[in-house]
C-alpha positions in Angstrom: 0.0 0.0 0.0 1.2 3.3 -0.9 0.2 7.2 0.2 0.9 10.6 0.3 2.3 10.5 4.0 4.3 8.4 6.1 6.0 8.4 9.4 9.1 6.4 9.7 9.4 4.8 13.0 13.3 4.1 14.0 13.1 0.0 12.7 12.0 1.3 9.5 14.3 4.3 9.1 17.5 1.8 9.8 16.2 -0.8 7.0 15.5 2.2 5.0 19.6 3.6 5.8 20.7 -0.1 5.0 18.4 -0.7 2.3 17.1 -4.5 4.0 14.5 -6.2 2.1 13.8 -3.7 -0.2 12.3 -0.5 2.5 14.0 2.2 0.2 11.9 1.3 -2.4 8.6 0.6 -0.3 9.4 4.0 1.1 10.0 6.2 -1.9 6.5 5.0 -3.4 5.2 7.6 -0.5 5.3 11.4 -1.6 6.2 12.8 2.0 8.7 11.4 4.3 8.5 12.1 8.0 11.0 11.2 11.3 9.6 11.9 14.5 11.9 13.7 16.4 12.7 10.5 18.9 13.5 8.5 15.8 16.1 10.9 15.4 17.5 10.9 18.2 17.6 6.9 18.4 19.3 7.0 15.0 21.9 9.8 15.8 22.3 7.6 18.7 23.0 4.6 17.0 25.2 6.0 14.3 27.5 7.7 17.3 27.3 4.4 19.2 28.3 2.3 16.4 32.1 0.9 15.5 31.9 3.6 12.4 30.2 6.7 14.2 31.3 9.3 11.3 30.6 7.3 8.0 26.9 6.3 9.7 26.5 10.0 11.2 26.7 10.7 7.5 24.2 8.4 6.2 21.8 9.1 9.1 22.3 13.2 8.6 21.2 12.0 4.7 18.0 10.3 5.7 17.2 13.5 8.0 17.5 16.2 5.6 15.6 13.7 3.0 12.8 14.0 5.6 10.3 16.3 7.6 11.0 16.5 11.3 7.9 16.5 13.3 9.4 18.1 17.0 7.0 18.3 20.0 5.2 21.1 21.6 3.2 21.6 24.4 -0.3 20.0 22.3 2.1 16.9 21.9 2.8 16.6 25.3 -1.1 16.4 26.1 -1.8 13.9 23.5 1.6 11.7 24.8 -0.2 12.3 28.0 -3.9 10.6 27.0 -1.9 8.0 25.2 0.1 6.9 28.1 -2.9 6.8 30.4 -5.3 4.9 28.0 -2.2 2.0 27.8 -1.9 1.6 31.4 -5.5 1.3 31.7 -5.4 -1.6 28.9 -2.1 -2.6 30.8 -0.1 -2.7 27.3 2.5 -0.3 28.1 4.6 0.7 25.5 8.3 2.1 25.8 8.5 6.0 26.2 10.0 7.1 23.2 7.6 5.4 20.7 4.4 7.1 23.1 6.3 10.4 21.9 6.4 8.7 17.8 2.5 7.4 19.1 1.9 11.3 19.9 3.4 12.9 17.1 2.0 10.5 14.4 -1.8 11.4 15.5 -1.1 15.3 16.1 -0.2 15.5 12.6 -2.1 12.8 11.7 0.4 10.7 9.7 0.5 7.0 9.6 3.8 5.1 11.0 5.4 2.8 9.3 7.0 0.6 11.3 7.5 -3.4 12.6 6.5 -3.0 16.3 3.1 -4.6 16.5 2.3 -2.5 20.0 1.6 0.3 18.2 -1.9 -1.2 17.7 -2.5 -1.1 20.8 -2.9 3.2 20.3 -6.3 4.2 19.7 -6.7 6.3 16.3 -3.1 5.2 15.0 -2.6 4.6 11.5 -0.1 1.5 11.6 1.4 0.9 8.0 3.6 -2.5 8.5 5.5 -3.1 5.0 
């Protein structure tokens, strides 16, 4: 399936940096190409935490300035907020950073393409898995 928008959540954004089973093509088919700002910082993370921090630094800067940032505000905040508490009530925590990707994703109402199945688990999430 293929649309105008798509979020990349960090799993995705890594196969998309090493190319694996074909994501940079599954990807380009979509006309707009956002990273949450968490999936940033996980992949500046990785890159600097790897055994070849400049040359994947590079490739990671690439992907970013290929890409729309979405960065929080205050409105984020809420919704990561209301997203958090309707999880613990279902007891399916999720871990923090993807609440933030959860949060951003619906603010801007963008699907997320990604392989982490509790995503589902977030009420009005568009989950694309490829």
């Amino acid at each position: 399936m293929s649309g105008v928008k798509i979020a990349l959540d960090t799993n995705i954004a890594i196969a998309v940096l090493n190319d694996a089973q074909g994501a940079g093509e599954w990807v380009r088919r979509f006309q707009e190409i956002y990273l949450p700002v968490p999936v940033v910082g996980e992949l500046i993370f990785g890159a600097l935490n790897s055994q070849r921090p400049q040359e994947n630094l590079a490739r990671v800067q690439e992907l970013i300035i290929r890409c729309i940032v979405l960065e929080t505000k205050a409105s984020t905040a809420s919704l990561y907020a209301h997203i958090r508490l309707q999880l613990k009530h279902k007891g399916k925590p999720i871990p923090e950073n993807d609440l933030w990707i959860a949060a951003l994703c619906l603010e801007h109402n963008i699907p997320l393409a990604t392989e982490d199945a509790h995503f589902l688990e977030v009420q009005g999430l568009s989950v694309e898995r490829r």
